[in-house]
C-alpha positions in Angstrom: 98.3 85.6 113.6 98.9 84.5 109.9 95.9 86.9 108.9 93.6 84.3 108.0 90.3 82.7 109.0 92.3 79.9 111.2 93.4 82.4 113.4 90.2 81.6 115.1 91.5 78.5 116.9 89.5 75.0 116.0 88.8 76.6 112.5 89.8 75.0 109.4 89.9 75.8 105.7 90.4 73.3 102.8 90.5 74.0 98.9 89.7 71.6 95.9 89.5 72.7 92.0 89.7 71.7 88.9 91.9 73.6 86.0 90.0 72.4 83.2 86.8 73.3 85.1 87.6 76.8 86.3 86.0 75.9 89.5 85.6 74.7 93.1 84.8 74.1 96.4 86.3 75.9 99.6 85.1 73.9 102.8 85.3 75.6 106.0 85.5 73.0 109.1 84.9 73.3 112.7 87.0 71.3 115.1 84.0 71.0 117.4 80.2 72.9 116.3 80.1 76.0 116.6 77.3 78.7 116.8 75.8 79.9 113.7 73.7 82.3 111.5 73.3 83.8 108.2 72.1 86.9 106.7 71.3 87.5 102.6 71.4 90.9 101.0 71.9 90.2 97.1 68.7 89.0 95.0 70.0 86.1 93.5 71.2 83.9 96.5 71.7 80.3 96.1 72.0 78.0 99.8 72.1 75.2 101.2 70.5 74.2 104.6 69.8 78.1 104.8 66.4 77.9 106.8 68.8 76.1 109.8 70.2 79.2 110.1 67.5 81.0 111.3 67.4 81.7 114.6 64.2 80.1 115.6 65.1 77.2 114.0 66.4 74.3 116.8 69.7 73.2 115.6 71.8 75.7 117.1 75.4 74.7 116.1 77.1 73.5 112.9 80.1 71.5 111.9 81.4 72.8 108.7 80.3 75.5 106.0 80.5 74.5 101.9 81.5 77.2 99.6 81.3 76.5 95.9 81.7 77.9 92.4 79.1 75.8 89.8 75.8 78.0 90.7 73.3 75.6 91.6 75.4 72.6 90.4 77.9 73.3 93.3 75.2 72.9 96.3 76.2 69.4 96.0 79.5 70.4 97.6 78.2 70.7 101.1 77.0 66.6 100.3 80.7 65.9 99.9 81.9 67.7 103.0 79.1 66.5 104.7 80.2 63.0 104.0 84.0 63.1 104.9 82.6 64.6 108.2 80.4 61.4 108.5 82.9 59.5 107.9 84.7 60.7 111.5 81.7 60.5 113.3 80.9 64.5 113.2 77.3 65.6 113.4 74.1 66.3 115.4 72.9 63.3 117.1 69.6 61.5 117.2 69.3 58.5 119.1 71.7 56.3 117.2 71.5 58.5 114.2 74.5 61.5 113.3 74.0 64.1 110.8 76.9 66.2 109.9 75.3 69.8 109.8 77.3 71.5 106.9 75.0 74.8 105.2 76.7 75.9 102.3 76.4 78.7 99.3 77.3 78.9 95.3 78.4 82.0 93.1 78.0 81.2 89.5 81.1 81.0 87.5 79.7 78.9 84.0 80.7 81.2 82.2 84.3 81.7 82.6 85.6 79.4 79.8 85.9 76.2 81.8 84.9 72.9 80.6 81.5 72.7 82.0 80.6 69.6 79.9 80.9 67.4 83.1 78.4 64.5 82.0 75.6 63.3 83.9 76.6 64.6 87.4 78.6 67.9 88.5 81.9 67.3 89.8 81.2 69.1 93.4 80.5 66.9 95.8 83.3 65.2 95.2 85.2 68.1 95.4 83.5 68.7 98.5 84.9 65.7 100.0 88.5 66.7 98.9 88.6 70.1 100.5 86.9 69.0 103.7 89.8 66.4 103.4 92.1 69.0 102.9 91.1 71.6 105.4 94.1 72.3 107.8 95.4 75.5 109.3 97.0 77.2 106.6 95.8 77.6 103.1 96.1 79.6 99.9 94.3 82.9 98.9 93.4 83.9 95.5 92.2 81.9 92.8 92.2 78.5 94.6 88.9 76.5 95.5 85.5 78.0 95.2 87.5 81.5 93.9 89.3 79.6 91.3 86.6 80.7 88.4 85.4 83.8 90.1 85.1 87.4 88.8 84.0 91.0 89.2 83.4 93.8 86.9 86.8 95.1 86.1 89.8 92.0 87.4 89.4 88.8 88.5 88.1 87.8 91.5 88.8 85.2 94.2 89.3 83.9 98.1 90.3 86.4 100.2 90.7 86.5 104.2 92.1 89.1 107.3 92.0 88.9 110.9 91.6 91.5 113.5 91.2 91.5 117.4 89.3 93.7 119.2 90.4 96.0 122.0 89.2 93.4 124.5 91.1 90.6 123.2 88.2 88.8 121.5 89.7 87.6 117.9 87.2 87.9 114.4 88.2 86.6 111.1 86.6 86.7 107.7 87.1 84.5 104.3 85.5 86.0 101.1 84.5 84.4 97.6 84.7 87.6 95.7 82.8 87.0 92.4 80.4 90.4 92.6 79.0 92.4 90.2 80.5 95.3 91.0 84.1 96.5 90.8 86.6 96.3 94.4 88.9 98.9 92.9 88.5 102.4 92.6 87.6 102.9 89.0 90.3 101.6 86.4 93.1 101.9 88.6 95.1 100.0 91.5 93.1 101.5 94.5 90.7 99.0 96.8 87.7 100.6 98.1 88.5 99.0 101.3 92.1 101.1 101.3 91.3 103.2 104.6 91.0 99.4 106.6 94.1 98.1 104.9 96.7 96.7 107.2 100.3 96.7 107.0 100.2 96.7 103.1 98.6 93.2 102.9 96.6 94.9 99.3 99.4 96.6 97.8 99.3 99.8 99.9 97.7 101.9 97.4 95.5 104.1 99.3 92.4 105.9 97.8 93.1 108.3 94.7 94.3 111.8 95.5 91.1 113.1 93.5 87.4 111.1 93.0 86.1 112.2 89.1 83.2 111.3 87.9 84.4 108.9 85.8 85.7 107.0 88.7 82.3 106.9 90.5 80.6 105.4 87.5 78.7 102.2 88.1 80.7 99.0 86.3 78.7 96.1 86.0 79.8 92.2 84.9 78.4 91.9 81.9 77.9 95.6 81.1 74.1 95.9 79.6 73.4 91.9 79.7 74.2 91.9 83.3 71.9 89.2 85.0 71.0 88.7 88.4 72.0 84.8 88.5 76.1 85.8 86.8 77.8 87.1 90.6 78.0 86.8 94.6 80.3 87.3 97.0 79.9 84.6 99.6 81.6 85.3 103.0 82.1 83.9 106.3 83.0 85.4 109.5 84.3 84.2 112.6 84.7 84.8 115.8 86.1 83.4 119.6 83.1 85.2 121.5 80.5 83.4 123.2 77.5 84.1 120.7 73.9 82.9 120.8 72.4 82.1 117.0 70.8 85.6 117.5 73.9 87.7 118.1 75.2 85.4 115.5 72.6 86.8 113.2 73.2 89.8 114.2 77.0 89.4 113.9 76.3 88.7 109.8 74.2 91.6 109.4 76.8 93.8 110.8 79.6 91.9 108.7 77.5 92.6 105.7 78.5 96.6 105.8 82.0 95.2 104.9 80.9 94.6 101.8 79.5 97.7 101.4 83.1 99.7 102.2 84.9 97.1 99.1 82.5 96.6 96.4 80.6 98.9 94.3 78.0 99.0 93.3 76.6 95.8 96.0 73.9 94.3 97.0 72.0 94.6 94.0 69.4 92.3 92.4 72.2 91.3 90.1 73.8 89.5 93.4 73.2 86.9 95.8 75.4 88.8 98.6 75.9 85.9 101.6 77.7 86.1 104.9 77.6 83.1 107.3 78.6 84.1 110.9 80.0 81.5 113.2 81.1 81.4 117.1 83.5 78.9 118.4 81.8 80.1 121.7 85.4 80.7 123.7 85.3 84.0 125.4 82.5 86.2 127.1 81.3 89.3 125.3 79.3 92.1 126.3 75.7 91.8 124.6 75.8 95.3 123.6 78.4 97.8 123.5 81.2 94.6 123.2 78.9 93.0 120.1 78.7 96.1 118.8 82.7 96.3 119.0 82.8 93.1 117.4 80.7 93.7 114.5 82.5 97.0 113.9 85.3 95.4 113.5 83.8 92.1 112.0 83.0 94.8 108.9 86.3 96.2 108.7 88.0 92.8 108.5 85.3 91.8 106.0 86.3 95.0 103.4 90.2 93.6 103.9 89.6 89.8 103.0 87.5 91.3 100.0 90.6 93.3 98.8 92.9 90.5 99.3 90.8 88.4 97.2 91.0 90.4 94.0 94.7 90.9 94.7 95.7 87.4 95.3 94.0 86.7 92.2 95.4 85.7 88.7 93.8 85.4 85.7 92.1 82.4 84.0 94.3 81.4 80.8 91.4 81.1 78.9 90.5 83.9 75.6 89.4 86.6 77.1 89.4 86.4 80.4 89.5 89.2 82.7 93.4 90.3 83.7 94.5 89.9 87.4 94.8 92.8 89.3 98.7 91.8 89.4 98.9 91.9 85.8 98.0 95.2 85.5 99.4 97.0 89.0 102.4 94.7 90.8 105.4 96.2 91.0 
């Protein structure tokens, strides 16, 4: 297992950005459709083909997810994935007709110091189409793709992903966008929140602080005072191998969400628009309670661990400024 999203098998990941920008598009792409569901927690959420998700909704499967930087400028990424999947034929059938299914989310990242002065039409879809293009089994972490102009309160943010197994041999994986409002280290030093999940060192083995003081605990917000609820989200996929319907698959999110919860603080606040998209490539049986309870347990932990990774695969913009990169401050 490489720790990443692809160790789901039939899963792929792509990246496309733009220096100049400070932005872009991660696609996420499905060898064959897969299961899916969403569930929203921040108050300033921005999707694409969201009301699919929903689990009384008919289309029960999906071929690929768009994740893009640009705030409402970048929905027109899941266009350009949507079209390179078109282009092989991919998509939900009617009669003659196939429509790629490809939901898709946006974190706003304007104001990072990136040329934003694109003309008459955002750059996204296109970029879209190039990371759906690009999507293979191994890809980059950090500031790469949609995480390329991401932040958080206190270092940069960025793409982050873990993978776990549970006991019964049924794999999960998460990828994270990690541009919250909140802070995913422990005050102004080198410790993650999501330290007591942390696996073999992959954030720096840190650990929590030997002492919490107040002045640890206090809120840090992007943006201090002029903090606004349309500035940060984490968006966030899960994945798993299970046999899911869409409504476990709901449920799978919802659990995922408390992930978020163990890495960022403060989080899901009205000054977020918190997303997790939870997918099932439908390969092995699960028990509907006490095994997708398992799963989402662990669904969270992995969750907290591709947040982390995200901030510490991170470096910073090169623009005046801009926040430093966790590595800057803390690599040894």
């Amino acid at each position: 297992m490489k720790n990443l999203l692809t160790d789901i098998a039939g899963v792929r990941v792509g990246h496309a950005d733009d220096a100049e920008l400070a932005s872009g598009v991660t696609a996420i792409v499905f060898d064959r459709p897969a299961v899916a569901s969403m569930d929203v927690r921040g108050g300033g959420p921005g999707t694409r083909e969201g009301a699919l998700l929903d689990p009384i909704s008919t289309v029960e499967a999906i071929d690929a997810i768009a994740l893009a930087g640009g705030s409402a400028f970048g929905l027109e990424a899941g266009g350009g994935v949507q079209a390179r999947l078109a282009e092989q034929g991919r998509g939900f059938q009617i009669r003659d007709a196939v429509i790629p299914i490809v939901p898709g989310a946006i974190c706003f990242d304007l104001l990072n110091g990136g040329d934003k002065k694109w003309g008459r039409y955002a750059p996204y879809r296109e970029l879209g189409y190039t990371a759906a293009a690009a999507a293979s089994d191994s890809f980059a972490l950090g500031s790469v793709g949609a995480g390329l102009g991401a932040t958080t309160a206190t270092f940069k943010g960025g793409v982050g992903s873990a993978s776990a197994m549970t006991v019964g041999g049924v794999r999960v994986a998460a990828l994270a966008v990690v541009n919250a409002i909140g802070s995913v280290t422990v005050g102004d030093g080198p410790w993650f929140w999501a330290a007591p999940f942390e696996v073999d060192g992959e954030f720096g083995g840190r650990g929590l602080p030997p002492v919490f003081t107040p002045e640890m605990l206090a809120m840090r917000l992007k943006g201090g005072a002029a903090a606004t609820a349309v500035e940060n989200t984490t968006l966030a996929v899960v994945v798993t191998d299970a046999i899911l319907t869409k409504p476990q698959a709901k449920r799978l999110a919802m659990m995922a969400q408390t992930g978020f919860a163990r890495a960022i603080y403060p989080v899901h606040a009205p000054l977020d628009g918190d997303i997790v998209f939870a997918a099932a490539t439908c390969e092995k049986p699960v028990d509907p309670l006490v095994g997708l309870t398992e799963l989402g347990m662990v669904a969270a932990n992995t969750m907290a661990r591709a947040i982390a990774r995200g901030v510490h695969a991170a470096t910073a913009l090169p623009f005046p400024g801009a926040l430093p990169a966790w590595k800057d401050r803390f690599s040894r």
